[in-house]
C-alpha positions in Angstrom: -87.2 -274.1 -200.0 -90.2 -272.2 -198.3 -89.6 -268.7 -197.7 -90.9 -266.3 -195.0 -91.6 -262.7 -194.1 -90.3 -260.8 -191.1 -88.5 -257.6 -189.2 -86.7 -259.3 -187.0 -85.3 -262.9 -186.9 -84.3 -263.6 -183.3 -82.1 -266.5 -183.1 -83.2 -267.8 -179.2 -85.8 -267.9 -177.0 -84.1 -267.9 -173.8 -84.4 -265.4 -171.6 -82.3 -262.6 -173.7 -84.5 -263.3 -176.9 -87.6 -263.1 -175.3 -87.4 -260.1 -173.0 -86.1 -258.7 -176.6 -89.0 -259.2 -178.5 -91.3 -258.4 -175.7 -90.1 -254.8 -175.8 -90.5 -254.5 -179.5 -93.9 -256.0 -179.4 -94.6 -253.6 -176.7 -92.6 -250.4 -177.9 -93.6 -251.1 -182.1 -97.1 -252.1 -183.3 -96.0 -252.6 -186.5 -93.4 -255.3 -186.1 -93.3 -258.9 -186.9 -91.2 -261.3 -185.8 -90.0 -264.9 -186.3 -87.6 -266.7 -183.6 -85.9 -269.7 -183.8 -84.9 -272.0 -181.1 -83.7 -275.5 -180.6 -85.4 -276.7 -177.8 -88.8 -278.1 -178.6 -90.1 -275.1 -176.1 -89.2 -271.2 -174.8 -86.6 -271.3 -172.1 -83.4 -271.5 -173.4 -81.0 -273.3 -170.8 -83.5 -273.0 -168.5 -85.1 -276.3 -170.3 -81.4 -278.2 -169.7 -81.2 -277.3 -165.9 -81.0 -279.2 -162.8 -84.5 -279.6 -161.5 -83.6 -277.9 -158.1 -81.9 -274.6 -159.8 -84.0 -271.0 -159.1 -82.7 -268.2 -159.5 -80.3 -265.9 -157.8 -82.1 -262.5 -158.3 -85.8 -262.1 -156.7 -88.6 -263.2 -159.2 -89.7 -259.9 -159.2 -87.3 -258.6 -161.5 -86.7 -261.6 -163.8 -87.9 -262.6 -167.6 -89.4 -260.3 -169.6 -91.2 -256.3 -169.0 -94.6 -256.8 -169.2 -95.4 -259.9 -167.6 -94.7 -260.6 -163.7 -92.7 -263.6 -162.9 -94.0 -265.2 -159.4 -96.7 -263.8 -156.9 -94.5 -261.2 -155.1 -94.3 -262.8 -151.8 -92.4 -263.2 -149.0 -90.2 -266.7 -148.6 -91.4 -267.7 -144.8 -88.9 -270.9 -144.9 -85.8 -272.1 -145.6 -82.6 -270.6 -146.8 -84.0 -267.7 -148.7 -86.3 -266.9 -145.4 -87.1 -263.7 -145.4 -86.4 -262.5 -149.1 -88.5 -262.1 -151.8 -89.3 -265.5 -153.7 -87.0 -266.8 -156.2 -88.7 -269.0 -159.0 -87.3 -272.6 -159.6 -86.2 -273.5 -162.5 -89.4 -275.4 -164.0 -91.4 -271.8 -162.6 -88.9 -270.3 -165.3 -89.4 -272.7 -168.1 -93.2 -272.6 -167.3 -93.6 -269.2 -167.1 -91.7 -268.5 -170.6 -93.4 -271.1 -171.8 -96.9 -269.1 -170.7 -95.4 -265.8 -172.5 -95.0 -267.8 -176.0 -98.2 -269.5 -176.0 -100.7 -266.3 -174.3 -99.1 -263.5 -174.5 -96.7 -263.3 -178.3 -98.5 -265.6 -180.3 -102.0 -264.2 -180.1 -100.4 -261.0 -181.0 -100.8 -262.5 -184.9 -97.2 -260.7 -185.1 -95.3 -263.9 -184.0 -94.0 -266.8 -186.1 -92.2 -268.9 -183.3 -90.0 -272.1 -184.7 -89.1 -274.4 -181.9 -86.6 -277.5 -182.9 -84.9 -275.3 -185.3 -81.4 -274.2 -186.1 -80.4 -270.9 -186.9 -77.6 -271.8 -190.4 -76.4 -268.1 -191.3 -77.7 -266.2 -194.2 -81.2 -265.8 -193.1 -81.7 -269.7 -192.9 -83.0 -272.4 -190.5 -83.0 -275.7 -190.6 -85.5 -277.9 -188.7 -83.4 -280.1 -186.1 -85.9 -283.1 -186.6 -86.9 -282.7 -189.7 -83.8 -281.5 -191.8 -86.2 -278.8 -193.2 -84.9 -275.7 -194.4 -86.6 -272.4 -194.3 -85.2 -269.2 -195.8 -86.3 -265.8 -194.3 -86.7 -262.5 -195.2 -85.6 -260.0 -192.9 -86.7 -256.4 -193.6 -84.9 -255.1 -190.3 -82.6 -257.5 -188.6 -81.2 -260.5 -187.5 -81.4 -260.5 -183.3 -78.5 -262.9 -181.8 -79.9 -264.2 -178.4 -77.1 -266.5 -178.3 -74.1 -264.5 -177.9 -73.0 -265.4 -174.2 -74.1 -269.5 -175.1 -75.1 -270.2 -171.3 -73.4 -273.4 -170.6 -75.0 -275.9 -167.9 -74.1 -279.5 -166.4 -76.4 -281.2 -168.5 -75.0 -279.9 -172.1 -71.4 -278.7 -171.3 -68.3 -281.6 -172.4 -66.3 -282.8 -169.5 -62.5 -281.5 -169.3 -61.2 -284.7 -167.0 -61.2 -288.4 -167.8 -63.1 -290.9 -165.7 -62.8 -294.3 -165.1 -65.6 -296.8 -166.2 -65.7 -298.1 -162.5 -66.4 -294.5 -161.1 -69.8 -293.1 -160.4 -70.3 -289.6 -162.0 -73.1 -287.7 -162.6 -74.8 -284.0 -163.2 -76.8 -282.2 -160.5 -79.7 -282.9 -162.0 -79.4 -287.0 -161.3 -79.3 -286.2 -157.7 -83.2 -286.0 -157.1 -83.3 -289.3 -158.6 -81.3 -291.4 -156.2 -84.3 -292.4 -154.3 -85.1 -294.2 -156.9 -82.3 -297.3 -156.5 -82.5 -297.2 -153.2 -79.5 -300.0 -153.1 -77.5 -297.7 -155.0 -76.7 -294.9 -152.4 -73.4 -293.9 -152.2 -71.6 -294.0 -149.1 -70.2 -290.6 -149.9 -70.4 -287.3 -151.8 -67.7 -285.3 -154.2 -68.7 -281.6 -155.6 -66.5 -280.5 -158.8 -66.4 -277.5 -159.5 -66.6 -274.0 -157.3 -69.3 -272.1 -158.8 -72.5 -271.2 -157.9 -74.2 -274.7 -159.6 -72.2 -276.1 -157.1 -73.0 -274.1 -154.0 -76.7 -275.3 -155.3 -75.4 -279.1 -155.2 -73.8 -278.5 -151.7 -77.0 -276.6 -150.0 -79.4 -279.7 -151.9 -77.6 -282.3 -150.5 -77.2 -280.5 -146.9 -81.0 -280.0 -147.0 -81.8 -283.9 -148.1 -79.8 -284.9 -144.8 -76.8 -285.6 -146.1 -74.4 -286.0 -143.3 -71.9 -283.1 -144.2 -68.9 -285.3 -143.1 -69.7 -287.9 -146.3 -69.3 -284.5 -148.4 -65.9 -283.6 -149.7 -66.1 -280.4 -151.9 -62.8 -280.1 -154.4 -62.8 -275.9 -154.4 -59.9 -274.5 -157.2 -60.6 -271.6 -156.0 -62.9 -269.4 -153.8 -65.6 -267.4 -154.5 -66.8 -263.8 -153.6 -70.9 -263.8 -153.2 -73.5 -261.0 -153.1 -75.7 -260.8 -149.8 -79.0 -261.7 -151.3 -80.0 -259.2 -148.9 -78.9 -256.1 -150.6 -80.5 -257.0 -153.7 -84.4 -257.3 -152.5 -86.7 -254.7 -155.1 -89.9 -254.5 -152.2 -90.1 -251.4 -150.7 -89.3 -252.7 -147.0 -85.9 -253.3 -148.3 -85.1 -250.0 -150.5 -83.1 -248.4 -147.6 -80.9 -251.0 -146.8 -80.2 -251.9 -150.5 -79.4 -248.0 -151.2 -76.8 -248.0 -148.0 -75.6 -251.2 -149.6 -74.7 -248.9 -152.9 -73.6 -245.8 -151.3 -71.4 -248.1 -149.3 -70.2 -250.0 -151.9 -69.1 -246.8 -154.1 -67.4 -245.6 -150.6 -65.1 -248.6 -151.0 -65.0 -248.6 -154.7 -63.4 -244.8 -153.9 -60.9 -246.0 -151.3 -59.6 -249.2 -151.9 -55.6 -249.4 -152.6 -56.4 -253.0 -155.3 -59.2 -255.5 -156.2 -58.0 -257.6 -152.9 -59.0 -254.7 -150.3 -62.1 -253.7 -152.4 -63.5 -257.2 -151.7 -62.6 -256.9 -147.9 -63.9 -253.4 -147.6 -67.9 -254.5 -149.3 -67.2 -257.8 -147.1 -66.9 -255.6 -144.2 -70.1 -253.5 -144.8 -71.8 -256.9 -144.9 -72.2 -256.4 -149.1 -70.2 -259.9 -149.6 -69.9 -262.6 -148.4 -67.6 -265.7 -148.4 -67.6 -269.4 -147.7 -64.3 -269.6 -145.4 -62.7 -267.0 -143.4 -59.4 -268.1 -143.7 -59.1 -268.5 -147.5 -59.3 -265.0 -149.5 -61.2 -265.7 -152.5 -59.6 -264.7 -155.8 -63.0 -265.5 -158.4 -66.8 -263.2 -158.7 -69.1 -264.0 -161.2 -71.6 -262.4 -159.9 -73.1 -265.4 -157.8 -76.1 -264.1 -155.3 -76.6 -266.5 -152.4 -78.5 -265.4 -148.8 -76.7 -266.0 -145.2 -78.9 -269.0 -144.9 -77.3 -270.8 -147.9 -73.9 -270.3 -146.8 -74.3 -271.2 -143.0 -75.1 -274.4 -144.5 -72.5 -274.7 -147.4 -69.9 -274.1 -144.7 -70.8 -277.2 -142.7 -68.8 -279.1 -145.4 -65.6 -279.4 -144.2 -63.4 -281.6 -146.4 -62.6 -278.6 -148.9 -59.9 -279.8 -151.4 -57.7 -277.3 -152.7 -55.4 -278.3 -155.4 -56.6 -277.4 -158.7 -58.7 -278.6 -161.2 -59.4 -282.3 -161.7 -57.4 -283.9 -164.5 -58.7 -287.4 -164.0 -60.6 -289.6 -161.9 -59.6 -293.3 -160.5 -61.7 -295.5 -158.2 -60.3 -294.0 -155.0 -58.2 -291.6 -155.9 -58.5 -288.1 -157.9 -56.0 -286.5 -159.9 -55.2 -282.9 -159.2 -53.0 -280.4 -160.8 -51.5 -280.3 -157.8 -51.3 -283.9 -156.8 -53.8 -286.7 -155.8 -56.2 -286.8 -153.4 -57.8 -290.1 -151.6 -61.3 -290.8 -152.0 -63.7 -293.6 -150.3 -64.1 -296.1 -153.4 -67.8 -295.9 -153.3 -67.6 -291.6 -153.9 -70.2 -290.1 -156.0 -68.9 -287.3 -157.7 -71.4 -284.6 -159.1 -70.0 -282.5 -162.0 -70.4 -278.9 -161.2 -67.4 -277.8 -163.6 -69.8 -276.0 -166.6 -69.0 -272.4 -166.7 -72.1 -270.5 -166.9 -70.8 -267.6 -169.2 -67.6 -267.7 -171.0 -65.2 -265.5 -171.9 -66.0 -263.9 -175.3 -65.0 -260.8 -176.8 -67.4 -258.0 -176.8 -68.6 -256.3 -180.1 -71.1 -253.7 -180.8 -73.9 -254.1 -179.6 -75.8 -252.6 -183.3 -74.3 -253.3 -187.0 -75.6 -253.4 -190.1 -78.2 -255.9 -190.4 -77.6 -257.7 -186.9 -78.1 -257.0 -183.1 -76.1 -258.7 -180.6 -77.8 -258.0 -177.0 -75.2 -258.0 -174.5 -74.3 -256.6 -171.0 -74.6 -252.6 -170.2 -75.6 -253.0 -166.7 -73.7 -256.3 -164.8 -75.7 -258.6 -164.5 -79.2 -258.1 -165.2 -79.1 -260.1 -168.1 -83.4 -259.5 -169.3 -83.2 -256.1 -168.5 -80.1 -255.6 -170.7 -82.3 -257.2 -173.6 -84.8 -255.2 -173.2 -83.1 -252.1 -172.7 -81.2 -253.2 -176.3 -84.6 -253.6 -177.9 -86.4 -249.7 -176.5 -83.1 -248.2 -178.0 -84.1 -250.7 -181.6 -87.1 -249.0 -181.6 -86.9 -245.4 -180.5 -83.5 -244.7 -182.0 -82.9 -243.8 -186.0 -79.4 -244.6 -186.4 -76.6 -247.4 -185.1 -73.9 -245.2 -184.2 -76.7 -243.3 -182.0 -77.9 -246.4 -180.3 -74.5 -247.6 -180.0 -73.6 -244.7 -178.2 -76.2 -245.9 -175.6 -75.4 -249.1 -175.1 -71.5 -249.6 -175.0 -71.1 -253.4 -173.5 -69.8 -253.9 -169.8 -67.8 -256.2 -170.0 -68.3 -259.2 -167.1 -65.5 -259.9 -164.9 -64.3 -263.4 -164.5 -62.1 -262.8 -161.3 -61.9 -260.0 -158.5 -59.7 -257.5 -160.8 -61.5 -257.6 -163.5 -64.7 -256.4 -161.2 -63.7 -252.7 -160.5 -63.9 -252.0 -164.8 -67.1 -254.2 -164.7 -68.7 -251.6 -161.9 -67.2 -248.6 -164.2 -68.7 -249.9 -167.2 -72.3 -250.2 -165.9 -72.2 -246.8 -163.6 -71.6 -245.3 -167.1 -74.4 -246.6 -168.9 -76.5 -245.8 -166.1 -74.8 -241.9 -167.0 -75.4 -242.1 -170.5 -79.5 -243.6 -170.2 -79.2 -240.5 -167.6 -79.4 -238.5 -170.9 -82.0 -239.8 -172.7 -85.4 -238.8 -170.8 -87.3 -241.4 -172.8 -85.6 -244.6 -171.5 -85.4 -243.2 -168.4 -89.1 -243.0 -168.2 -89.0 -246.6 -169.0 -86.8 -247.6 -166.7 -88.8 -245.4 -164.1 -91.8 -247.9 -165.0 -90.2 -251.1 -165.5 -90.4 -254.3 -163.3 -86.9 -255.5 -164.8 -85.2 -252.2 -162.8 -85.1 -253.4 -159.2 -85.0 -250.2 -157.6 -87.9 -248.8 -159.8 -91.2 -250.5 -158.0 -90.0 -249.3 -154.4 -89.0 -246.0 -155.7 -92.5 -245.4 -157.3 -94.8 -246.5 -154.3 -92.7 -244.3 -152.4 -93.2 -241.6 -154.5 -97.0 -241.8 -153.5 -96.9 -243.0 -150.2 -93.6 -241.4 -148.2 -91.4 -239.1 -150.6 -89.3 -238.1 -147.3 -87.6 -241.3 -147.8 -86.5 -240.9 -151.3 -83.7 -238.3 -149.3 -81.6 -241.8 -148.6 -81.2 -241.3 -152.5 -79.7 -237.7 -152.1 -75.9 -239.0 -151.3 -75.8 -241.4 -154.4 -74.7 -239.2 -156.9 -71.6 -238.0 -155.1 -70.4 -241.6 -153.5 -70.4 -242.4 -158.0 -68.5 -239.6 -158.9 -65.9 -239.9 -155.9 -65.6 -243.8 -156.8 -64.8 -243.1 -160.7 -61.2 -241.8 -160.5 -60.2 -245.1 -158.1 -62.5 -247.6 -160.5 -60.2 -246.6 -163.4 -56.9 -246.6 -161.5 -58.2 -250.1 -160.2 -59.4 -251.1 -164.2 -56.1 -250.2 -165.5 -54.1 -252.4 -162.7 -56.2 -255.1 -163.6 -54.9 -254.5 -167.6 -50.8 -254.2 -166.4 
């Protein structure tokens, strides 16, 4: 069995290995290191997604530190008009794709495996090949994999479906052009998430009659304004009222219900129908544009989760439903992140990058990998980097807010990382803040109420965290 040398064997290069091992390579000009992947190319489940995904979150601030993602610039049309650009989904796979190949490998300090699966005990196996290679790790093992990113394309279906019934992923949709006798006479979104909001605004936008779309919705969802999210510097005061405001509400609010309603009414969330209180969040970012045109589909169908399909009929957990014959039905029912219990983020031997600061998954990573570096000991980085945890419905939000204001406290306390973070793309607030610094201090003042609006919202967020745990 061939054997290799390394520090650190990450196990993926998605976008939580990669902004890892930028940092490191960055940070330590000493360290090697291998990582393993089975795709036959950097991405992670950005190389499984629907062709018309982008992100939620501005380019800006996506993938890893040191290289910019996107040009900076403006969207002039369409739904995200007005906000800074958000890559699509082959911009992501390209431009991790550009990192491997430009900016790790020429290093000489990077031994990159692609087709190969990670075995346990310091052992790979080529996916092709059946090869195995044993490696020796002088530092650690790195597990990019923890969350295991699920999309349409890879997750197994939970329903049955008849062979007469047309089904397919997101991704097919792009493709119907291409039998042109084929149409279907009508649409059906599964699933309520925000790969489905993306399947509703595509089809909207390809001219879809919105009457020929019925949308079956277990449950609503809660959205950021895309708005309030925005890293330029023409943005930084409304995003900083956003967060003072949103701390305000975090401080007043009797239960997770009127928290929602109080950020809704500062214009902080949004939701698809007025009359319908949403009871899910994970975290979805969407702009006013998108939703004005999710909400011109009208046939919502709300009773539960499909348990099987017929020609003409669905199966509900709470009854059936009537469909045209000739429905297509898009599968939007892959849940993105799953539940999975937290651990530390440092043991012996192994580091498991995870969530400190909800939801900025690359800077997390990176964050994980400064504190690798700079830090002597596991209990001291672990003091540093106590996992979030992400909420999966509106209760479980206020401990989710709790958890990252306090790892934004403790990083408070190390004057290195802050420094980092002062300089680092991945921080959204940290470009604005900076040009502001040289061009207009006066306005940095907006920042001045911040510090109060957290420490008046703390008491409530732990009241709310514990009704959530009852």
């Amino acid at each position: 069995m061939p054997t290799l040398d390394t520090d650190y064997l990450i196990i993926g290069a998605g976008a939580v290995g990669l902004s890892f091992a930028d940092v490191v390579l960055q940070e330590d000009p000493d360290a090697h290191l291998t990582i393993v992947d089975k795709h036959s190319k950097p991405g992670g489940h950005w190389n499984d997604a629907y062709s018309f995904v982008a992100l939620h979150q501005p380019s800006a601030s996506y993938g890893i530190n040191s290289v910019d993602l996107g040009s900076n610039r403006i969207d002039e049309a369409g739904p995200n008009k007005g906000y800074y650009e958000l890559a699509s989904g082959p911009e992501v796979v390209a431009y991790f794709d550009n990192v491997m190949r430009d900016h790790f490998l020429p290093t000489g300090r990077v031994d990159y495996h692609p087709l190969s699966e990670y075995t346990g005990e310091h052992t790979f196996r080529g996916v092709l090949s059946g090869q195995e290679t044993k490696v020796k790790v002088r530092r650690k093992v790195v597990d990019g994999t923890f969350y295991d990113t699920s999309v349409p394309s890879t997750h197994t279906r939970k329903f049955e479906v008849a062979n007469d019934v047309r089904i397919v992923v997101p991704g097919a949709l792009p493709d119907l052009w291409k039998k042109p006798d084929e149409i279907p006479a009508h649409y059906c979104i599964l699933g309520a998430g925000k790969t489905a909001m993306d399947a509703g605004v595509w089809l909207v936008e390809a001219g879809i009659d919105p009457s020929k779309i019925s949308w079956v919705r277990p449950r609503d969802s809660w959205m950021l304004n895309r708005q309030y999210t925005q890293p330029g510097v023409e943005f930084f005061e409304g995003v900083i009222a956003s967060q003072i405001r949103q701390m305000e509400a975090c401080a007043q609010a009797s239960d997770a219900n009127d928290l929602f309603l109080r950020l809704e009414a500062g214009g902080d969330m949004l939701r698809l129908d007025k009359d319908v209180v949403p009871t899910m969040f994970h975290y979805p970012t969407i702009s006013v544009g998108e939703v004005e045109r999710l909400q011109t589909i009208t046939d919502v169908i709300r009773k539960g989760r499909v348990r099987s399909i017929e020609r003409g009929v669905l199966h509900l957990e709470q009854g059936e439903h009537a469909m045209p014959a000739d429905t297509l039905y898009i599968d939007c029912t892959a849940s993105a992140v799953h539940k999975t219990e937290t651990k530390p983020q440092f043991e012996e031997g192994l580091i498991t990058p995870q969530l400190m600061h909800v939801p900025l998954v690359t800077l997390n990573a990176s964050i994980t990998a400064f504190l690798e570096v700079h830090l002597d000991t596991d209990e001291e980085k672990n003091a540093l980097s106590a996992v979030s945890p992400f909420c999966h419905s509106i209760e479980g939000f206020p401990a989710t807010v709790m958890g990252t204001g306090m790892s934004r406290m403790r990083w408070a306390q190390y004057p290195e990382l802050m420094a980092w973070l002062e300089r680092s793309r991945l921080n959204p607030a940290s470009r604005a803040i900076a040009q502001l610094k040289q061009e207009d201090p006066s306005k940095l003042a907006i920042l001045a109420p911040m510090q109060a609006a957290v420490m008046a919202a703390g008491p409530n967020l732990m009241r709310l965290a514990a009704m959530a745990e009852d």
